[in-house]
N, CA, C and O atoms as CSV, one atom per row, in Angstrom:
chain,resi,resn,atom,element,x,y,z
A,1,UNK,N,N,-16.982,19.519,-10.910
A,1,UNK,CA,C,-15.590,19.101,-11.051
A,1,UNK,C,C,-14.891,19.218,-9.695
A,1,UNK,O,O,-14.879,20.236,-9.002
A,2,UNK,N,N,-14.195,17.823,-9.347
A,2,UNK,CA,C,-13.345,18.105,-7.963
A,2,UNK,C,C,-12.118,19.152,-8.435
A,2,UNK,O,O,-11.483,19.203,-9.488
A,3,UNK,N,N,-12.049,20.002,-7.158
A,3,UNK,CA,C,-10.563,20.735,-7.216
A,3,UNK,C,C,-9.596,20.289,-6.319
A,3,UNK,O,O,-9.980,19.454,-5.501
A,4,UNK,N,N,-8.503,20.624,-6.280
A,4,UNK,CA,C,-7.301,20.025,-5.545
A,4,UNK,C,C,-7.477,20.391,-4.302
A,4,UNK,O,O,-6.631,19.856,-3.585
A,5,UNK,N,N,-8.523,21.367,-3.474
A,5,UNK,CA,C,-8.377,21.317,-2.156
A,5,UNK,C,C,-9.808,20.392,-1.498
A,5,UNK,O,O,-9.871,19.999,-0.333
A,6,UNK,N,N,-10.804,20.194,-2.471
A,6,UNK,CA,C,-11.329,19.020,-2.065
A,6,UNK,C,C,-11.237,17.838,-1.828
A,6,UNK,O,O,-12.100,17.089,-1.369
A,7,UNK,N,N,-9.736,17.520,-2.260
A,7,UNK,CA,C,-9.189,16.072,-2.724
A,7,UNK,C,C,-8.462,16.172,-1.623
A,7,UNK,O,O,-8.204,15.137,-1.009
A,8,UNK,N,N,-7.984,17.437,-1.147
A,8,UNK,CA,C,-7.176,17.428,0.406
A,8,UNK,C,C,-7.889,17.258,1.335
A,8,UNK,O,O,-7.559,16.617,2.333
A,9,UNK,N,N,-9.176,17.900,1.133
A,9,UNK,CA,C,-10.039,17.918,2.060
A,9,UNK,C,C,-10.973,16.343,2.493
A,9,UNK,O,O,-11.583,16.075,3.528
A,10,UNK,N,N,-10.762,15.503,1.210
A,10,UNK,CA,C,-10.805,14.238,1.359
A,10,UNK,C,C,-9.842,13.095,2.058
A,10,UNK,O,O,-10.082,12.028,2.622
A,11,UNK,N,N,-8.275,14.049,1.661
A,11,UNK,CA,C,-7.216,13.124,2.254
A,11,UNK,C,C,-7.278,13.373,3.685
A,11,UNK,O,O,-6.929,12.575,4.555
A,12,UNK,N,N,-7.608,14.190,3.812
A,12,UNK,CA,C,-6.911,14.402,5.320
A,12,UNK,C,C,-7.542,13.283,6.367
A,12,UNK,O,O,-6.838,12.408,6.872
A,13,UNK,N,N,-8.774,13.403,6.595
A,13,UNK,CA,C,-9.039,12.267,7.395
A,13,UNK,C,C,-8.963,11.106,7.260
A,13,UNK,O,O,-9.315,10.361,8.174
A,14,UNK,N,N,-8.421,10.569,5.934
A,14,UNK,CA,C,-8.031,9.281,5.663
A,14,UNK,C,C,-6.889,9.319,6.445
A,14,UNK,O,O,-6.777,8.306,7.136
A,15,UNK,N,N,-5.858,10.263,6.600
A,15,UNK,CA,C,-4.329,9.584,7.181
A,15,UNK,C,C,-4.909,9.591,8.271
A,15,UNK,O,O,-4.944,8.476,8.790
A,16,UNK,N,N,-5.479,10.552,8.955
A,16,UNK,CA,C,-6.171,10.106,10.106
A,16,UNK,C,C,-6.149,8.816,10.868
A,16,UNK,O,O,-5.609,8.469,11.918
A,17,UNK,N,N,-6.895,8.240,10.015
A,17,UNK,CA,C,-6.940,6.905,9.662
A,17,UNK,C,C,-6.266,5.803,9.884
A,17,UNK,O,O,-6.629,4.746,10.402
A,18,UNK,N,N,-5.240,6.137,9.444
A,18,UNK,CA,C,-4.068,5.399,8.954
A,18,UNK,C,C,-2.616,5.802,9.967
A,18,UNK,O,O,-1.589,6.451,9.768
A,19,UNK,N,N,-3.214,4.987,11.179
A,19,UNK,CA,C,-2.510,5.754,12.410
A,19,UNK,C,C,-1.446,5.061,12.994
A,19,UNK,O,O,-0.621,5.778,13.561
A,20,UNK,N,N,-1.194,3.533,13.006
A,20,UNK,CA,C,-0.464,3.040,12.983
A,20,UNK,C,C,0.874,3.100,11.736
A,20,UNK,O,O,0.920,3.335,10.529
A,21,UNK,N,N,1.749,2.789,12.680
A,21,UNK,CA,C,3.306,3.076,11.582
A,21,UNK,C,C,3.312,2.276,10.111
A,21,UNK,O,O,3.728,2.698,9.032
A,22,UNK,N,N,2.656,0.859,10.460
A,22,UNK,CA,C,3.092,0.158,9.150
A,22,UNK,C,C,1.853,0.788,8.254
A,22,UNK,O,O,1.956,0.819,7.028
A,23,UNK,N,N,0.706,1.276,8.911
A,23,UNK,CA,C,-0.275,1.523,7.593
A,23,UNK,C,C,-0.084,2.557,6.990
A,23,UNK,O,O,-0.284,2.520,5.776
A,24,UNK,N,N,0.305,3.664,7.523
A,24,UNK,CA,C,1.266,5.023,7.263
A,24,UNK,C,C,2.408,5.278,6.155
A,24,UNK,O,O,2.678,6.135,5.314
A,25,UNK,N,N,2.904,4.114,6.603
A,25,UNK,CA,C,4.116,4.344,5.485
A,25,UNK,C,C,3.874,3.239,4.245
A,25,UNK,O,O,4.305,3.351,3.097
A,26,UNK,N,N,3.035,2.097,4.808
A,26,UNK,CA,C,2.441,1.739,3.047
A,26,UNK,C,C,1.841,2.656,2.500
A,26,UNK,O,O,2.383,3.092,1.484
A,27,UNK,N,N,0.663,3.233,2.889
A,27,UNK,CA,C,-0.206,3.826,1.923
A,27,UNK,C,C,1.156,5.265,1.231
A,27,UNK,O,O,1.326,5.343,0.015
A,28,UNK,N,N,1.998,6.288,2.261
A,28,UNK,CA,C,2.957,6.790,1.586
A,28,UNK,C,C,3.551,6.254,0.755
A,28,UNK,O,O,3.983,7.007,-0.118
A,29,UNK,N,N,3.890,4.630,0.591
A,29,UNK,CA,C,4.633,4.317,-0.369
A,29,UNK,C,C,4.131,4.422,-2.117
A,29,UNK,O,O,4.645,4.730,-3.193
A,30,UNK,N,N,2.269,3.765,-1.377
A,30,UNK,CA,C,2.041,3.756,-2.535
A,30,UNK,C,C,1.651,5.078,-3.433
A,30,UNK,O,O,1.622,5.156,-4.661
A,31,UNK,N,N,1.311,6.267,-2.294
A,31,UNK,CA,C,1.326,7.790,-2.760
A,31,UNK,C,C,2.554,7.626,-3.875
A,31,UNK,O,O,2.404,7.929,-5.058
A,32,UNK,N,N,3.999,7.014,-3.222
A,32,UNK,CA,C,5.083,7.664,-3.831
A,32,UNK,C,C,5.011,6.989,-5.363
A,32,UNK,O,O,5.276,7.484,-6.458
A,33,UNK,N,N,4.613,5.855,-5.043
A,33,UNK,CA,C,5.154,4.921,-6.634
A,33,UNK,C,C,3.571,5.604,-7.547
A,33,UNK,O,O,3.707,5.868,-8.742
A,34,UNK,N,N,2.645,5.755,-7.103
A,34,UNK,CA,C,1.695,6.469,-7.941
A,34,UNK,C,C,2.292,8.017,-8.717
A,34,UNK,O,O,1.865,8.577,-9.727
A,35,UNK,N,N,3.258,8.348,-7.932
A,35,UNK,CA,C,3.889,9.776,-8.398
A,35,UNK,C,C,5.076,9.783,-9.134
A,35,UNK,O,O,5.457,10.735,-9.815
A,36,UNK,N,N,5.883,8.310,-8.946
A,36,UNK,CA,C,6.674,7.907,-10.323
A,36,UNK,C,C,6.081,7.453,-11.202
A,36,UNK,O,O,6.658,7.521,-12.288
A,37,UNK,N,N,4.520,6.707,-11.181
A,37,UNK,CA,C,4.528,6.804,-11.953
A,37,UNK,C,C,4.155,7.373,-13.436
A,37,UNK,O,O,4.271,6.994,-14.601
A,38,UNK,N,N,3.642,8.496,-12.729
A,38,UNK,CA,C,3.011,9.746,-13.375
A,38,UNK,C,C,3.918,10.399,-14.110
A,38,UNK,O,O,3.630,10.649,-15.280
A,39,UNK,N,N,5.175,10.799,-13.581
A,39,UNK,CA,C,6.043,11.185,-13.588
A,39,UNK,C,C,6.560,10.105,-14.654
A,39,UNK,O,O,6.591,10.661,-15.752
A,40,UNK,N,N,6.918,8.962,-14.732
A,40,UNK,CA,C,7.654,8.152,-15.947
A,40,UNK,C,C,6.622,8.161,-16.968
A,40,UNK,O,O,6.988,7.633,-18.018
A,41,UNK,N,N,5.521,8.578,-16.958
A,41,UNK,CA,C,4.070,8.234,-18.019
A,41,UNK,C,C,4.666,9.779,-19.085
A,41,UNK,O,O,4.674,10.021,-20.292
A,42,UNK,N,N,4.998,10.356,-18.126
A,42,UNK,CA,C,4.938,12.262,-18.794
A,42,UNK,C,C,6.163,11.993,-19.871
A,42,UNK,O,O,6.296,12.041,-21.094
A,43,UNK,N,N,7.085,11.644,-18.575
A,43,UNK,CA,C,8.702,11.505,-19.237
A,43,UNK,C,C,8.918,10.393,-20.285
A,43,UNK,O,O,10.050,10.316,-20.763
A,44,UNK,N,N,8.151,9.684,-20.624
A,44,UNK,CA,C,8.354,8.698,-21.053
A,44,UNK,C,C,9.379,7.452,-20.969
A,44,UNK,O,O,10.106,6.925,-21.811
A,45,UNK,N,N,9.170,7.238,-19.797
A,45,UNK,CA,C,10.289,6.228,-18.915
A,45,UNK,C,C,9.703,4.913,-18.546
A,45,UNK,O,O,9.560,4.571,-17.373
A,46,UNK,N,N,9.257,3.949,-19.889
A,46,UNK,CA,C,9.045,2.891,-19.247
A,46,UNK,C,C,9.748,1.767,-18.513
A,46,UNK,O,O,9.120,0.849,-17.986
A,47,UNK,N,N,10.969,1.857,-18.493
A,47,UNK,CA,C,11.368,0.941,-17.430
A,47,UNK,C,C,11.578,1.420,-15.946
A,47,UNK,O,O,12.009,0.803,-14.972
A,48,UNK,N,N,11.182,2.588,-16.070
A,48,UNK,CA,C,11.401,2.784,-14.330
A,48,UNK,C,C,9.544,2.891,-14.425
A,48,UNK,O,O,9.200,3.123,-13.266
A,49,UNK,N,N,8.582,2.832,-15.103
A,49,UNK,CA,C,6.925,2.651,-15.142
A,49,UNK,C,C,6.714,1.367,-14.472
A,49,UNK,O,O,6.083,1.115,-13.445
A,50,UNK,N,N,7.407,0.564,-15.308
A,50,UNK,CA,C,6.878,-1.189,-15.262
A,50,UNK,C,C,7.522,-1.409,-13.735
A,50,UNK,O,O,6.967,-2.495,-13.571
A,51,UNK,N,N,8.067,-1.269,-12.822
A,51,UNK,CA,C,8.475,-2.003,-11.777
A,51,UNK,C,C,7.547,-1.363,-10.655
A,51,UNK,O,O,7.047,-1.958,-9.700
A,52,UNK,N,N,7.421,0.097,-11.012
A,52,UNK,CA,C,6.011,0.542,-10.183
A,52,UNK,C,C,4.759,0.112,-10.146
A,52,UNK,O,O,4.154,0.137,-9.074
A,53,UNK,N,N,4.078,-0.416,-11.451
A,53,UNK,CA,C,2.703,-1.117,-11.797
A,53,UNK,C,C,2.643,-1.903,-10.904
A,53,UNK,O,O,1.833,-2.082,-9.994
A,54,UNK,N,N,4.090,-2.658,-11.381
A,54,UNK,CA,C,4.002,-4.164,-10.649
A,54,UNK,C,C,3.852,-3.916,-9.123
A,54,UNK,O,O,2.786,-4.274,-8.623
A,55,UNK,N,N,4.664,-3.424,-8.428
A,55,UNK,CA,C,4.333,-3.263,-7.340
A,55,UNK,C,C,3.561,-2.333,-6.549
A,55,UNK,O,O,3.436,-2.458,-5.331
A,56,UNK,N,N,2.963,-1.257,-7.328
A,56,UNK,CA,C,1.276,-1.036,-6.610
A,56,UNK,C,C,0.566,-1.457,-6.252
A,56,UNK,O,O,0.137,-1.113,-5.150
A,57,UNK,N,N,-0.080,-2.618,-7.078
A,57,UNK,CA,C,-1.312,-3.483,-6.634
A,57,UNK,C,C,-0.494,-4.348,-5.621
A,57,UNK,O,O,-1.130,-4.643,-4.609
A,58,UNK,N,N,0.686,-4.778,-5.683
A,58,UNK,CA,C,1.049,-6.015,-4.390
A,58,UNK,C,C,0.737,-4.853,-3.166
A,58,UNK,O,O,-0.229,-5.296,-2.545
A,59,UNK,N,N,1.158,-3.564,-2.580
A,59,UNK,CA,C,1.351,-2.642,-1.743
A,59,UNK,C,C,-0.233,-2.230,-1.302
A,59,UNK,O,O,-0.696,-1.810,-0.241
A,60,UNK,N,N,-0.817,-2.533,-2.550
A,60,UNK,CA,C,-2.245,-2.212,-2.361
A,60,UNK,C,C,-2.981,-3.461,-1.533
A,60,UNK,O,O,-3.584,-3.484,-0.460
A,61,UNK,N,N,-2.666,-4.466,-2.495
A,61,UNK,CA,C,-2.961,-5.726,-1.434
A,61,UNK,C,C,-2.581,-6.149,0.319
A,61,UNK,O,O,-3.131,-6.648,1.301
A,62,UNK,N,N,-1.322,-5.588,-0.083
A,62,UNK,CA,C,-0.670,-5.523,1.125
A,62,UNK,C,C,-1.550,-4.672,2.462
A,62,UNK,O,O,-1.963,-5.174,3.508
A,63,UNK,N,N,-1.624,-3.652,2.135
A,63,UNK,CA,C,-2.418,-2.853,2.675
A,63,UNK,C,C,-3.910,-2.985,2.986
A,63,UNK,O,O,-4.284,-2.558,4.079
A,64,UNK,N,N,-4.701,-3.464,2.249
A,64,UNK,CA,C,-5.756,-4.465,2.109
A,64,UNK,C,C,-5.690,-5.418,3.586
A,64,UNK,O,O,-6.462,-5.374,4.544
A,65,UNK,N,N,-4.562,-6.217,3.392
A,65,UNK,CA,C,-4.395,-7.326,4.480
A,65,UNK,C,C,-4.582,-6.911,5.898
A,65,UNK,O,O,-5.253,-7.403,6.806
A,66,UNK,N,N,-3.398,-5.327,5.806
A,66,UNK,CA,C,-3.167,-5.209,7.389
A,66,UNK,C,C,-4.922,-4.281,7.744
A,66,UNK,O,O,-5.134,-4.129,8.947
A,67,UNK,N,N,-6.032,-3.733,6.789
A,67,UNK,CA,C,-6.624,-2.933,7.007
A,67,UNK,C,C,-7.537,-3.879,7.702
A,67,UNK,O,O,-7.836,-3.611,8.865
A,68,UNK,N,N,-8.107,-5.146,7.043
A,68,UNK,CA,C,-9.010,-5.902,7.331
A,68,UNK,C,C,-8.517,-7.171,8.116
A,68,UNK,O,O,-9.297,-8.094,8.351
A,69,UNK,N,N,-7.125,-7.196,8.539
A,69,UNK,CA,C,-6.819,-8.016,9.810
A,69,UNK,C,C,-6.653,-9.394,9.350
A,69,UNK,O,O,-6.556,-10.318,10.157
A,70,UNK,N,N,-6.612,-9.590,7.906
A,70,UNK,CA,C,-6.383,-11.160,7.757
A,70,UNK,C,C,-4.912,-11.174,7.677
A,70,UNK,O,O,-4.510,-12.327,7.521
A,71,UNK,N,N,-4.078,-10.405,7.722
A,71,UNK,CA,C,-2.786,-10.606,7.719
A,71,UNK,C,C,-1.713,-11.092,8.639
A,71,UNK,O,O,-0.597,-11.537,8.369
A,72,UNK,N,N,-2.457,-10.858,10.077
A,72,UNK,CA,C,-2.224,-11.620,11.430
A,72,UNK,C,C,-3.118,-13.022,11.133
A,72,UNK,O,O,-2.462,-14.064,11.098
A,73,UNK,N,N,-3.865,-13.068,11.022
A,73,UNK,CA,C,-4.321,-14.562,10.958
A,73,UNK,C,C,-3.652,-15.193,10.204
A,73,UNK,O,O,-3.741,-16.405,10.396
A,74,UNK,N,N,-2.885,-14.840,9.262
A,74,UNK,CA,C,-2.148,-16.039,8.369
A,74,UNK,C,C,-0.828,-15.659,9.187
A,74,UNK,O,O,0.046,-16.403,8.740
A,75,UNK,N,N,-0.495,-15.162,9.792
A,75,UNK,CA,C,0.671,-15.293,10.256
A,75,UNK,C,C,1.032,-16.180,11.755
A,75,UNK,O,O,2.070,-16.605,12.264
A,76,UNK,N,N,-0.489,-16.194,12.146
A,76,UNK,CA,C,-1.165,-17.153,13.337
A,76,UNK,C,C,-1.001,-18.571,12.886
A,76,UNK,O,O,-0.538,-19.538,13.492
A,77,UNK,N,N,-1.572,-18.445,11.477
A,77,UNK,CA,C,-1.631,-20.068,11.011
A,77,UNK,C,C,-0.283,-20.201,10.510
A,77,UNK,O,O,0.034,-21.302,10.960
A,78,UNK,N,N,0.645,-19.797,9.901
A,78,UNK,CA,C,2.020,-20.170,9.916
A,78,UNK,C,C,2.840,-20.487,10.913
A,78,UNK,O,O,3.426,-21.562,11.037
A,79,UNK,N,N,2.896,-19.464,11.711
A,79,UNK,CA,C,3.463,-20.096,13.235
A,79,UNK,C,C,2.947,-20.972,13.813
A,79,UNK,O,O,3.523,-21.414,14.807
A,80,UNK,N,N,1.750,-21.503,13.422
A,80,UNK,CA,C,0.997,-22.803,14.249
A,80,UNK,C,C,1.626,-23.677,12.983
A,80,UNK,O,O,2.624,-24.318,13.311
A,81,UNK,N,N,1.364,-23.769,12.083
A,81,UNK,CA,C,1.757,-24.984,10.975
A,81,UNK,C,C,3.243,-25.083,11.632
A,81,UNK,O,O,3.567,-25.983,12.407
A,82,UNK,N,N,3.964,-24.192,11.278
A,82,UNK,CA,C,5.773,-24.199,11.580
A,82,UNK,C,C,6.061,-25.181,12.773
A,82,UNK,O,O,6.878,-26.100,12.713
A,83,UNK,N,N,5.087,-24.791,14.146
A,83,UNK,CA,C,5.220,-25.346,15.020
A,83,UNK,C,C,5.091,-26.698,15.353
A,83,UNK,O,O,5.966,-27.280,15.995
A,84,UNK,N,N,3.665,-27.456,14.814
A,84,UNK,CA,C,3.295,-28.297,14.558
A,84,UNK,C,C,4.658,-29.046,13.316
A,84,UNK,O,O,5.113,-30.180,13.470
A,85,UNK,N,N,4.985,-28.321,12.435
A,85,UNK,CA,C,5.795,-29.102,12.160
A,85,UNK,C,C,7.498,-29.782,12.504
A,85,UNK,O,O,7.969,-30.876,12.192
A,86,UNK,N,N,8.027,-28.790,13.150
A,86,UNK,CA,C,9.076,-28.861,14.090
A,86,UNK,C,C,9.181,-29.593,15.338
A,86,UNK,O,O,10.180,-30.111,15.839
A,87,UNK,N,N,7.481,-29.532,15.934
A,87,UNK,CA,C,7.762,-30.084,16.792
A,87,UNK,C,C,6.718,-31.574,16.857
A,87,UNK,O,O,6.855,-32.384,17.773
C-alpha cells in the first residue's frame, strides 16, 4: 500500500520538472480543482463539482500541449494562416 510520504516522495521530482512558469501553475491549478473537487464530492456540492470536471481534463489537455510542444506549433500555424490571410 502507497503511504502519503511516498506519494511526496513521487511528487517532488515531478515539480522539478515542471520548471517553467506556465507549466507550474497549470499543473497547481489542476492540483487545486482536483481538491475542490474532493472537497464538493465529501460536501456534497454538485454545482461547484460540475464546473471543475469540466475543466480538468481541458487543463489536463492543456498541459499535455505545452509538455509535448505541439502547442507552439499551432500557434506557428495560426500566425502563418492570419498572415497569409491579411496580407
Amino acid at each position: 500500500m502507497i503511504k502519503v510520504i511516498d506519494l511526496v516522495g513521487y511528487a517532488a521530482p515531478m515539480v522539478v520538472l515542471l520548471l517553467t512558469r506556465e507549466m507550474s501553475l497549470r499543473a497547481l491549478g489542476m492540483l487545486s480543482r482536483v481538491a475542490v473537487a474532493i472537497l464538493s464530492i465529501v460536501m456534497c456540492l454538485p454545482p461547484v463539482l460540475l464546473p471543475h470536471l469540466i475543466l480538468l481534463p481541458m487543463s489536463a489537455l492543456r498541459l499535455w500541449d505545452i509538455l509535448t510542444g505541439t502547442s507552439s506549433d499551432s500557434a506557428k500555424q495560426q500566425a502563418e494562416w492570419l498572415r497569409q490571410k491579411g496580407g
